[in-house]
DRENTIFI-373831 format. One record per residue (C-alpha): residue number from 1; z negated, y, x; residue in three letters. Coordinates in Angstrom, 3 decimals, padded with zeros to 6 digits. Example, Ala and Ser with C-alpha at 12.3 -4.5 7.8 and 13.67 -1.06 7.14 Angstrom:
BEGIN
k:pz:py:px:r
1:-007.800:-004.500:012.300:Ala
2:-007.140:-001.060:013.670:Ser
//
This chain:
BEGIN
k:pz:py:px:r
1:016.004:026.205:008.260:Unk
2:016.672:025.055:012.034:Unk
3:014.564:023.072:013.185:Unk
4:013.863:024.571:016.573:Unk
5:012.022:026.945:014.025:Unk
6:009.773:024.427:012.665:Unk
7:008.622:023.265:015.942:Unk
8:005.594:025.934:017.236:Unk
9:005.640:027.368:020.335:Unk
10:002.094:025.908:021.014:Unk
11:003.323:022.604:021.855:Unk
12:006.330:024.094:024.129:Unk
13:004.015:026.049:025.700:Unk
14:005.086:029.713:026.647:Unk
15:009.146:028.371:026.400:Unk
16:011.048:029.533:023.043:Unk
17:011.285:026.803:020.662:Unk
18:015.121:026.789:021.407:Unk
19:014.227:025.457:025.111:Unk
20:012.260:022.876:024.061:Unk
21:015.718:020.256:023.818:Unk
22:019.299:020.481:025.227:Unk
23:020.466:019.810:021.654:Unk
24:021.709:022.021:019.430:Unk
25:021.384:022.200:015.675:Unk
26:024.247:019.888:014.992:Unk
27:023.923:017.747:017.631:Unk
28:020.120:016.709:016.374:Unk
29:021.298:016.726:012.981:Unk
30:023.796:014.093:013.931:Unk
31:021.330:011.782:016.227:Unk
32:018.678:012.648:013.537:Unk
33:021.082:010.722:010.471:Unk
34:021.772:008.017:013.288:Unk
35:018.235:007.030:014.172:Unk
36:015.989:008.368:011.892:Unk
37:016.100:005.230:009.237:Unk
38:016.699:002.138:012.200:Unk
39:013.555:004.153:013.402:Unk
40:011.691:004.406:010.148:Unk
41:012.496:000.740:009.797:Unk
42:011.460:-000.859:012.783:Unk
43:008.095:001.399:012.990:Unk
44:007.073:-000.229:008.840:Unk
45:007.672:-003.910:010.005:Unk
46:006.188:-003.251:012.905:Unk
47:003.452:-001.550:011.078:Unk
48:003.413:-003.316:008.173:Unk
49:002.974:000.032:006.714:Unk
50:005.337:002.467:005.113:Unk
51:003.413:005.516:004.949:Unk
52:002.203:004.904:008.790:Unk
53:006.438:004.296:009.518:Unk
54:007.302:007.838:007.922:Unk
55:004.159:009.378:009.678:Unk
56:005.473:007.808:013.054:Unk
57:008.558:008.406:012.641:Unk
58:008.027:012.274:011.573:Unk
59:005.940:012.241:014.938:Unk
60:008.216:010.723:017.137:Unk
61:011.137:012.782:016.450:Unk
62:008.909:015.827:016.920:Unk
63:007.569:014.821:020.299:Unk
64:011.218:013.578:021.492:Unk
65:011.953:016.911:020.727:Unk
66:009.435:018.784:022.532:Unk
67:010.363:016.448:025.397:Unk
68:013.459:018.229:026.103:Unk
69:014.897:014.730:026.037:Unk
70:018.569:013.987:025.669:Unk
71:021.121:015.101:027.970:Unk
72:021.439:011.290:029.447:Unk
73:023.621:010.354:026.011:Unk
74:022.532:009.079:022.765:Unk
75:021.953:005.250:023.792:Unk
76:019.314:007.012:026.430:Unk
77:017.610:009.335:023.585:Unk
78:017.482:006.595:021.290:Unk
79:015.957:004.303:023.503:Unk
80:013.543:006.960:024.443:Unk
81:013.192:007.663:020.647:Unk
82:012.147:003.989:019.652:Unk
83:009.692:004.127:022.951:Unk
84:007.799:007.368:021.818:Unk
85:007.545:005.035:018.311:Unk
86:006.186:002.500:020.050:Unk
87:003.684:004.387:022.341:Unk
88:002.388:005.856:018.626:Unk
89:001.880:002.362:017.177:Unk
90:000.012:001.291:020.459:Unk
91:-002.550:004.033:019.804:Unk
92:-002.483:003.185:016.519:Unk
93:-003.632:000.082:017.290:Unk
94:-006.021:000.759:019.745:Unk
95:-007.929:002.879:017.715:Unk
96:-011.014:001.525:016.507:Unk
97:-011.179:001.001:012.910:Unk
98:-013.084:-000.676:009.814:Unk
99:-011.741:-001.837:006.496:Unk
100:-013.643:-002.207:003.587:Unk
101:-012.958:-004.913:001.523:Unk
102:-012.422:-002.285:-001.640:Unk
103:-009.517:-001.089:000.351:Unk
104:-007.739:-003.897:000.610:Unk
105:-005.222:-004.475:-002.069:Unk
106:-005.676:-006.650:-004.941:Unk
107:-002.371:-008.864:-004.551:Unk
108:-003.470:-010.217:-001.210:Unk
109:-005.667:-012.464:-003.140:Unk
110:-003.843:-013.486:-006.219:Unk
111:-002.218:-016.766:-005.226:Unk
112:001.208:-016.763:-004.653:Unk
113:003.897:-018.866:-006.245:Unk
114:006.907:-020.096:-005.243:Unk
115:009.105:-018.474:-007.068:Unk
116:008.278:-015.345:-005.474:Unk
117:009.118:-016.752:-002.352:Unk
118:012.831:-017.617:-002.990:Unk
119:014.711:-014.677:-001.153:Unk
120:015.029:-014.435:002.797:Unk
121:012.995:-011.249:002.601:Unk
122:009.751:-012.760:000.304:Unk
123:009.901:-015.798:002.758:Unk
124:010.399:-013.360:005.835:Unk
125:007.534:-011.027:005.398:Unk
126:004.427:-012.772:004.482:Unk
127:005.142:-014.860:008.347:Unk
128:005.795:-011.782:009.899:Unk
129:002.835:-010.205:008.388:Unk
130:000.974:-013.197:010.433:Unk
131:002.880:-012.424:013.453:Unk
132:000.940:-010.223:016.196:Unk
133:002.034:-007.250:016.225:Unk
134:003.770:-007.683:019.835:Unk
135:005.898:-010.808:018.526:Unk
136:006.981:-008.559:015.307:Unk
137:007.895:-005.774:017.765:Unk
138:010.488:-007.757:019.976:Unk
139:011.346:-009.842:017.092:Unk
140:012.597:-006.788:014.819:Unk
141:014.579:-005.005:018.553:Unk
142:016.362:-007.810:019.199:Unk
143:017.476:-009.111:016.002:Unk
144:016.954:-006.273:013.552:Unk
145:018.522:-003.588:016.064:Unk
146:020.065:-005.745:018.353:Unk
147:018.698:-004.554:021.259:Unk
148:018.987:-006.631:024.913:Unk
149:016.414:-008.224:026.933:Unk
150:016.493:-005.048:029.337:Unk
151:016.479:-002.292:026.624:Unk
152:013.693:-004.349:024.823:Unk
153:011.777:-003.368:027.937:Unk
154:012.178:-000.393:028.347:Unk
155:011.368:000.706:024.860:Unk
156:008.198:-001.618:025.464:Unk
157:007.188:-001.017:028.603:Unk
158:006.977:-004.947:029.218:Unk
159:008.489:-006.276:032.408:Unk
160:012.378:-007.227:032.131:Unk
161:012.019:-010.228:033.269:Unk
162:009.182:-011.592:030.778:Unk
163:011.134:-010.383:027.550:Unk
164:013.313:-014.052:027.247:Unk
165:010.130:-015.852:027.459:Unk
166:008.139:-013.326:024.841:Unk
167:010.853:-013.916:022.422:Unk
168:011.471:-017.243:022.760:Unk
169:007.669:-017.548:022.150:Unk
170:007.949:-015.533:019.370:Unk
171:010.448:-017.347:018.266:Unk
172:008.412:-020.223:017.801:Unk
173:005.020:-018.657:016.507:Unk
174:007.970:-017.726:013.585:Unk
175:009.242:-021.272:012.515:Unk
176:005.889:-022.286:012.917:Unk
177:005.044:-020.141:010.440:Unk
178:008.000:-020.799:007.963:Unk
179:007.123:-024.398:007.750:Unk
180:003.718:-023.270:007.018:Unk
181:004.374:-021.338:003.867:Unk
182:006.264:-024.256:001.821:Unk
183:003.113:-026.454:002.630:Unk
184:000.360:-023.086:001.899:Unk
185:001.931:-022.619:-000.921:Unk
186:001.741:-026.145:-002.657:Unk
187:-001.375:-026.857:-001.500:Unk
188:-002.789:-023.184:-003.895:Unk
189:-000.540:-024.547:-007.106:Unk
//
């Protein structure tokens, strides 16, 4: 099924579904295999959720389509892509919300050994876990997709200029927090 068919004409307004992008069925096809899991990815660390990240992501794509988005090359759309992501988790967040403590999963209290800990990734996400969600955000661009200091903006909206200094300080909040663990952790055995 093409997917200018799955898209309804409510949110293009009175314009066919086929206006609502310059990209054909191929050429979204193509960008969609290219950006739909570096998407997925950074939206769950930046989440810390999975099922929010394919919810997101599912949403993004469909609003970057609907935006008619595209013709300025795929570096542009995927930029633009990664900032519709971003302007979902920021709602996300600003929502007001309440947890209770039923809903919170039973492993978050089980101590933690250090065994489980060995691997870069069991090390990496418990600190980025405790990371704000602004310092996991520019973290996971620049090193995770490599992004510079001037597309880091513009997919967050955060002034060029101020990105070196964000990450540097994010940088730090991090190896703050890797020393941290060794010591958490022997201080629960």
């Amino acid at each position: 099924m093409p997917w200018e068919s799955t898209i309804p004409n409510v949110l293009a307004g009175d314009l066919p579904p086929a206006a609502c992008s310059p990209m054909n069925n191929d050429e979204f096809a193509a960008f969609y295999e290219r950006s739909a899991r570096p998407l997925w990815a950074y939206l769950a660390r930046v989440s810390g959720d999975p099922a929010l990240a394919d919810d997101f992501t599912q949403e993004s794509f469909v609003r970057f389509l609907c935006a008619g988005y595209g013709a300025d090359g795929e570096v542009a759309a995927r930029r633009y892509l990664f900032r519709i992501g971003t302007n979902l988790l920021r709602d996300h967040w600003r929502r007001q919300r309440t947890t209770a403590i039923d809903d919170i999963p039973e492993e978050l209290f089980a101590s933690r050994s250090h065994a489980a800990h060995t691997d870069c990734r069991a090390t990496l996400g418990p600190a980025l876990a405790r990371l704000r969600p602004r310092d996991r955000q520019l973290l996971w661009l620049a090193y995770a997709e490599g992004y510079t200091h001037r597309e880091i903006a513009e997919v967050t909206g955060l002034a060029s200029p101020s990105i070196r200094l964000l990450l540097f300080r994010a940088r730090r909040r991090m190896a703050r927090l890797l020393r941290a663990l060794p010591a958490a952790e022997e201080e629960a055995q």
